[in-house]
C-alpha positions as CSV (number, residue, x, y, z in Angstrom):
1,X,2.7,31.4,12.9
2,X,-0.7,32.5,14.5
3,X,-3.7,31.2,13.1
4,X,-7.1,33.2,13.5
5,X,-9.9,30.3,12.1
6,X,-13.5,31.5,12.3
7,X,-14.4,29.2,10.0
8,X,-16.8,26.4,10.4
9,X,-16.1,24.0,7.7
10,X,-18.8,23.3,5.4
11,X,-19.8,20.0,4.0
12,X,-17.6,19.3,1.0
13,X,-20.8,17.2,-0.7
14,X,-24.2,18.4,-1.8
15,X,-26.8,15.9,-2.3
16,X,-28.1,17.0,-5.9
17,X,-31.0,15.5,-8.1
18,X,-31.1,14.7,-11.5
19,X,-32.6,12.2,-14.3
20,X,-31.4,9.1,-15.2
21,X,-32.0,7.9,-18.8
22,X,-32.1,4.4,-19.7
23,X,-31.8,3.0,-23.0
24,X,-35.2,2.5,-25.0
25,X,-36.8,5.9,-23.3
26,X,-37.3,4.4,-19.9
27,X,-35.8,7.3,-17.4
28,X,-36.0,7.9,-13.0
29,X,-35.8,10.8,-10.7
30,X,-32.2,10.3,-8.6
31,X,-30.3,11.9,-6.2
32,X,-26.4,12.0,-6.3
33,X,-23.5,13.1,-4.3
34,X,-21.9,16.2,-5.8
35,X,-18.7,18.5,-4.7
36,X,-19.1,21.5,-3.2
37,X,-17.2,24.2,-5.2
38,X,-15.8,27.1,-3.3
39,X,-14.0,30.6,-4.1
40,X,-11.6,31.7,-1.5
41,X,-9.8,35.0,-1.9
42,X,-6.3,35.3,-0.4
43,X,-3.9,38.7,0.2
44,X,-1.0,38.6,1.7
45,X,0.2,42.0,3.6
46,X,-3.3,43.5,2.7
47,X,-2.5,43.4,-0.9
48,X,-5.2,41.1,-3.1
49,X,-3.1,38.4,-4.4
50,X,-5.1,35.2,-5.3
51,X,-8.3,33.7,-5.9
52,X,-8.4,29.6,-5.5
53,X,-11.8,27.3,-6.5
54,X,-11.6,24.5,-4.1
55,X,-13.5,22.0,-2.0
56,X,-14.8,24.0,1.6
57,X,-12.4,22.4,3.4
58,X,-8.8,22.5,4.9
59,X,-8.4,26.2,4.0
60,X,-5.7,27.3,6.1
61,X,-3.4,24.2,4.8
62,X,-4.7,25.1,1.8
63,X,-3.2,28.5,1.8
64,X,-0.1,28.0,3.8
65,X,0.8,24.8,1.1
66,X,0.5,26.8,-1.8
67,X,3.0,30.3,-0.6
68,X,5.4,27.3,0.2
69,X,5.1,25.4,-2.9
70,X,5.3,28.4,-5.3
71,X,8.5,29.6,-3.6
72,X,6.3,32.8,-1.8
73,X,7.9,31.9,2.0
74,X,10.8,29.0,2.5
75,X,9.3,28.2,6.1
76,X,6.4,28.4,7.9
77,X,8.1,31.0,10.1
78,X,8.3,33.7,7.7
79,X,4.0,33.9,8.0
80,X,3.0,35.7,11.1
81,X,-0.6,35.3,10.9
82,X,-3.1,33.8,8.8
83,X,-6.4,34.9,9.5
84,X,-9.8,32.9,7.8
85,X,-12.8,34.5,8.2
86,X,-16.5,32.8,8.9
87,X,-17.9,32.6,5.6
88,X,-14.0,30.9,4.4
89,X,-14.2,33.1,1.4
90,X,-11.3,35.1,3.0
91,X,-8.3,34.7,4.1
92,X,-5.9,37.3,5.0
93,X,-1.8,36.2,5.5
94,X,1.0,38.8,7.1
95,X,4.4,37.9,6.1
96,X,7.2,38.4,9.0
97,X,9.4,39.6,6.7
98,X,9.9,42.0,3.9
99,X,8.8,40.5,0.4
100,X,8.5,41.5,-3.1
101,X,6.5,44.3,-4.8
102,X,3.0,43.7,-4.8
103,X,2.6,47.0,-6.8
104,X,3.0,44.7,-10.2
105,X,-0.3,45.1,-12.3
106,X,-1.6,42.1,-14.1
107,X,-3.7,39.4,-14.0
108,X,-2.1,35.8,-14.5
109,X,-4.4,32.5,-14.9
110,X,-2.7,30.0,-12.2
111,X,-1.8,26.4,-14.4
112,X,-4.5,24.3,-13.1
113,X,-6.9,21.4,-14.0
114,X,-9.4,23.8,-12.0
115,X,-11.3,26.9,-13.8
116,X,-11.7,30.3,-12.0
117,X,-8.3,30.4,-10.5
118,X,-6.4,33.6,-10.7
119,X,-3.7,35.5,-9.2
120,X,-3.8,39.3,-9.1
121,X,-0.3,40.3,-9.5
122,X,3.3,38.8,-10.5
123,X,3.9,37.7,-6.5
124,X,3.7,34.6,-7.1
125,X,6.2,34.9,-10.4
126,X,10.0,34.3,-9.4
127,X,13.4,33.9,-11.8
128,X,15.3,32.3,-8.7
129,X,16.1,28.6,-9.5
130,X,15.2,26.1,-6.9
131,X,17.4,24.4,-4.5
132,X,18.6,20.9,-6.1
133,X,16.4,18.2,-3.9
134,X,18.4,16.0,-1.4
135,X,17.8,12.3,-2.3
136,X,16.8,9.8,0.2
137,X,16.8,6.2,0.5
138,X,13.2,4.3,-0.4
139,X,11.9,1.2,-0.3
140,X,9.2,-0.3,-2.9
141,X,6.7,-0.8,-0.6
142,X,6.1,2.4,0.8
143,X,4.7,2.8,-2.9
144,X,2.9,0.1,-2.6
145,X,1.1,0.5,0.1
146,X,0.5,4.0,-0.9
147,X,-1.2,2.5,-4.1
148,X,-3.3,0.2,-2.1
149,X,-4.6,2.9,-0.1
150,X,-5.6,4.7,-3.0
151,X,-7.5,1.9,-4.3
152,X,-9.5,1.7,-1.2
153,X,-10.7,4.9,-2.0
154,X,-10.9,8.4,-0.1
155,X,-13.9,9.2,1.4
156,X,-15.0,12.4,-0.4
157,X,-13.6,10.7,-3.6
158,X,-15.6,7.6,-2.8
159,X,-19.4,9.6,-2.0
160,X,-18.4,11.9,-5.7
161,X,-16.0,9.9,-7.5
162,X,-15.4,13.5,-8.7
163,X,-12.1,14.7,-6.0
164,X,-8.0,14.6,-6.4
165,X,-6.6,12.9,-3.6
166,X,-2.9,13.4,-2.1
167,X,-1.2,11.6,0.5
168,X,2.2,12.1,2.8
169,X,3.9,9.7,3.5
170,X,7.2,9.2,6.4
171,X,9.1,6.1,5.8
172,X,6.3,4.6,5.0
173,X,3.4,5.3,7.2
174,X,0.9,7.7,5.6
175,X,0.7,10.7,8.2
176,X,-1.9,13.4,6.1
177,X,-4.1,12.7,3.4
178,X,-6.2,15.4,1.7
179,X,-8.9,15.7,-1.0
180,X,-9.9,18.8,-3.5
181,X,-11.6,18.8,-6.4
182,X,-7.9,20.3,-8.1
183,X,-4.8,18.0,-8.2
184,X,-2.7,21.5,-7.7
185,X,-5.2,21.7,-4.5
186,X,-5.0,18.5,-3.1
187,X,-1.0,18.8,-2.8
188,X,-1.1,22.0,-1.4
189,X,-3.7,20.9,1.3
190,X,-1.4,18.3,2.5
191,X,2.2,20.3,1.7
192,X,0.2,22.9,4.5
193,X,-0.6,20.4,6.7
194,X,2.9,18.6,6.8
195,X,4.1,22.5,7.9
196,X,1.5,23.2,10.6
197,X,2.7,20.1,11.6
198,X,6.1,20.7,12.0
199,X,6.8,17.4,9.8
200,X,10.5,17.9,7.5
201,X,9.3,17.3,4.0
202,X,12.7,16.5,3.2
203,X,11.6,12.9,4.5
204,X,8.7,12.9,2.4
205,X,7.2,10.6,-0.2
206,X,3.7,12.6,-1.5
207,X,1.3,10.3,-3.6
208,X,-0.7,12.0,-5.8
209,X,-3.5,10.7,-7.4
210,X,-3.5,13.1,-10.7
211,X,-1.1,14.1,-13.7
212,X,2.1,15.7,-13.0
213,X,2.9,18.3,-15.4
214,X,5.4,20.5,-14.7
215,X,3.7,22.6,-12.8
216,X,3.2,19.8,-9.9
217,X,6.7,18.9,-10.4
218,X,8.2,22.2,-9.5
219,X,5.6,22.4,-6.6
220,X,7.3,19.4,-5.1
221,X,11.3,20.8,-5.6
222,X,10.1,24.0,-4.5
223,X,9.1,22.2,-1.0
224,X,12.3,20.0,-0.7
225,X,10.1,16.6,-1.3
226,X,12.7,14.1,-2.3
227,X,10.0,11.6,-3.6
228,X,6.9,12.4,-5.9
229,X,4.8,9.5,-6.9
230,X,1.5,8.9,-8.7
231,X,-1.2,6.8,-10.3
232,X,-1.2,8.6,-13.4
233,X,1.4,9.7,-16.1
234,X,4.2,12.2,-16.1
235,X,5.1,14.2,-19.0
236,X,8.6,14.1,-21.3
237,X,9.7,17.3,-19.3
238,X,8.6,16.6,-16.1
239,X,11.0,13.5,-16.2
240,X,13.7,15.4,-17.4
241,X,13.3,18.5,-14.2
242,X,13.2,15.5,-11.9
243,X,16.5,13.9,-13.4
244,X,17.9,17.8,-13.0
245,X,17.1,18.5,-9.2
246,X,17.5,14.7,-8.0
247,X,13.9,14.1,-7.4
248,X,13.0,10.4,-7.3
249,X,10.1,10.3,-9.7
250,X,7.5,7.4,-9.7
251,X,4.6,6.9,-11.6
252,X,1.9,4.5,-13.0
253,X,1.7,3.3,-9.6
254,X,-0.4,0.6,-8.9
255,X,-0.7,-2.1,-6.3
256,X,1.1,-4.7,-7.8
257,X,3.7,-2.1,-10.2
258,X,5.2,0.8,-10.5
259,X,7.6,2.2,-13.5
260,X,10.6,4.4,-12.2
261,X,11.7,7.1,-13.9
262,X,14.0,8.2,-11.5
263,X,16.0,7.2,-8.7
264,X,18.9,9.3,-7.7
265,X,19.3,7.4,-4.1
C-alpha cells in the first residue's frame, strides 16, 4: 500500500473561553480545553463514498481501519494507494482489485455516537456473513492492566475529558493507542494502525473505552479480533453475536474486576 500524506496534523485541542457561573450570581471569565472537530471526505476509486467527523488526527489509520472493519478490503494489500491531501479534509483510496458497484444511489447515516457522518452509496453495505473469529488463549491481567491504563488517562482525553480512547494490545503489552472524539473512530484509528503496521489482529485484545453496540461488535469479527474488551456495558445482542462468532467478550472492566460474558478459549 503506498501512502501519499501531505498532511500536517493539526492540533486536536482548541483553547476556548467561556463563563463560569457560581452559585449565588457570582460568575469568571475561563479558558478551557476543547476538541477540535474535523470533516474528512473519503472516495475510494474516484467515486465519493464517505464523509467521517473526527479529531485532526491519525487520518490515514483512520481511513484504512474503517474499509477493514466494515468488510470493504480483507487486507491491507488489496488498497494501492491512499492519498491525504494538505488541508486532511480529503482523502482519496485506489483499491488493487475489482470491487462492488459504486453506481448505487442513496445516502445512508453511518451508526455512530458522532453526528455529520454519512456514506454516499451502499459500498459499505454487504449480505456476506463474517468469518467465525478464532479464539485464543488470555490471561486476566492483560485486562487488567489495560484497565489501569485507562484510568491513568489519555492525553487528549485527559486536556478535554471530552475523547473515546482505544487500545491494542499483544499478549499483553499495549502496542497502539488512539483517541477520537467517536468510539466507532477511535477503533478504527487503531484497527488502521495495527495494519500499517503489519501486526496480525488475530493476536489481538482491543480495549475500548465506550459502549459496544452491535455495530462495534461486528467491527471487531469483521477484523478477525479474538478479544473485545471495555469499560462500559454491552448490549443483550451484542453478547449473543459474540457467543455466535467465538469472540471472547469482556466488559465492565475495571482495575480491580471485570464480568465475562464470554470466553470461548
Amino acid at each position: 500500500m503506498k501512502v501519499i500524506d501531505q498532511y500536517r496534523e493539526e492540533e486536536a485541542v482548541e483553547q476556548c473561553g467561556g463563563l463560569l457561573l457560581h452559585p449565588g450570581g457570582g460568575c469568571e471569565a475561563v479558558s478551557r480545553a476543547v476538541l477540535a472537530e474535523h470533516a474528512l471526505e473519503v472516495s475510494v476509486n474516484t467515486v465519493p463514498t464517505l464523509r467521517m467527523v473526527c479529531t485532526p488526527d491519525h487520518l490515514v489509520d483512520l481511513v484504512v481501519g474503517r474499509l477493514f472493519t466494515e468488510g470493504v478490503v480483507s487486507a491491507v494489500d488489496d488498497i494501492a494507494e491512499v492519498y491525504l491531501c494538505d488541508q486532511g479534509s480529503r482523502a482519496s483510496v485506489l483499491l488493487d482489485c475489482r470491487r462492488a458497484d459504486f453506481s448505487r444511489a442513496g445516502i445512508e447515516t453511518v451508526p455512530t455516537c458522532c453526528t455529520g457522518n454519512r456514506v454516499y452509496n451502499q459500498y459499505f453495505t454487504s449480505d456476506s456473513r463474517p468469518a467465525a473469529v478464532v479464539p485464543i488463549p488470555w490471561e486476566p491481567e492483560w485486562v487488567f492492566k489495560a484497565a489501569r491504563a485507562f484510568a491513568e488517562d489519555t492525553p487528549l482525553h485527559r486536556a478535554t475529558t471530552g475523547t473515546h480512547s482505544c487500545y491494542l494490545m499483544i499478549d499483553g503489552a499495549i502496542v497502539v493507542c488512539r483517541e477520537d472524539l467517536g468510539r466507532h473512530n477511535a477503533f478504527d484509528k487503531v484497527v488502521g494502525a495495527a495494519l500499517r503496521a503489519d501486526i496480525d489482529l488475530r493476536n489481538a485484545l482491543v480495549f475500548s473505552s465506550g459502549r459496544l453496540p452491535v455495530d462495534m461488535v461486528m467491527k471487531a469479527i469483521r477484523a478477525g479480533i479474538p478479544i473485545l474488551a471495555t469499560k462500559a456495558v454491552p448490549t443483550d445482542e451484542t453478547i449473543r453475536l459474540a457467543r455466535e462468532f467465538g469472540l471472547t467478550l469482556i466488559c465492565q472492566a475495571r482495575p480491580d474486576s471485570v464480568v465475562v460474558y464470554n470466553d470461548p478459549s
